[in-house]
C-alpha positions in Angstrom: 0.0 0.0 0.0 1.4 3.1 -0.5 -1.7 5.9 -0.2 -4.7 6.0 1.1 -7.5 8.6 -0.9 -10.9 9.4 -0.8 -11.3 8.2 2.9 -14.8 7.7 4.6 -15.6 6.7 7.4 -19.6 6.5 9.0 -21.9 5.1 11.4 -25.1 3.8 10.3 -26.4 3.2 13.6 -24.6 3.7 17.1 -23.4 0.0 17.0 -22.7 -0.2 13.2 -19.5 1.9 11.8 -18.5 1.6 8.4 -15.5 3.3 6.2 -15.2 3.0 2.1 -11.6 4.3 0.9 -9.4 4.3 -2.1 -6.4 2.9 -1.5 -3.2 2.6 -4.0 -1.1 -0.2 -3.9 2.1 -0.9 -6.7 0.6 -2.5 -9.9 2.4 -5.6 -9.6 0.0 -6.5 -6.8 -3.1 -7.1 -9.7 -0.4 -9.2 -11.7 0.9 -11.3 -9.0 -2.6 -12.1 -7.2 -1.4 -10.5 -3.9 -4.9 -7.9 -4.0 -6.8 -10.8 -1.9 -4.5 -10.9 1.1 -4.5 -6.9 0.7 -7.9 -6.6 1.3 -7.7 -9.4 4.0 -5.1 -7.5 5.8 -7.2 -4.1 5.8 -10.4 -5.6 6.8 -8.3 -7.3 9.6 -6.8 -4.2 11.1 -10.1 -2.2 10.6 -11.7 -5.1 12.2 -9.3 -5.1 15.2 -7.7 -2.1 15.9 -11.1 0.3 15.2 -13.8 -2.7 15.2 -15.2 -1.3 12.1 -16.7 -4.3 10.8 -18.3 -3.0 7.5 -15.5 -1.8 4.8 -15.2 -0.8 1.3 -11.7 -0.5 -0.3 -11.5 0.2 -3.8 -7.9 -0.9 -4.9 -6.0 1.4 -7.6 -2.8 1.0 -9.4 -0.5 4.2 -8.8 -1.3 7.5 -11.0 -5.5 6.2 -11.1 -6.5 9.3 -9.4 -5.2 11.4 -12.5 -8.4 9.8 -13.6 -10.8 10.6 -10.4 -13.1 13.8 -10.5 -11.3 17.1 -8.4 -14.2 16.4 -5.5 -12.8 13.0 -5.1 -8.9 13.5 -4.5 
């Protein structure tokens, strides 16, 4: 992982937090398969060190933002 973008983070209800982020990660990680155990490893530490248990991470190849709306860097 190297950046995190577009970050948000919610509760639904008292009991229910939730978070959605962009997050860019070298490109070789969508050729060598290794995008599963990111996600695993982010829902993990969300899980455990915030106990948000509903997460959304959109996973981007460096320079994808160039391609993002102004509102969303």
């Amino acid at each position: 992982m190297t950046d995190v973008q577009d970050l948000h983070a919610w509760a639904v209800t008292s009991d229910l937090p939730a978070l959605s982020a962009h997050v860019v990660v070298s490109s070789d990680c969508f050729t060598s398969g290794h995008c599963p155990q990111i996600l695993d490893q982010l829902q993990t530490c969300f899980i455990g060190h915030f106990e948000v248990e509903h997460s959304t991470f959109q996973l981007e190849p460096a320079g994808h933002a160039a391609h993002e709306m102004g509102a969303h860097l």
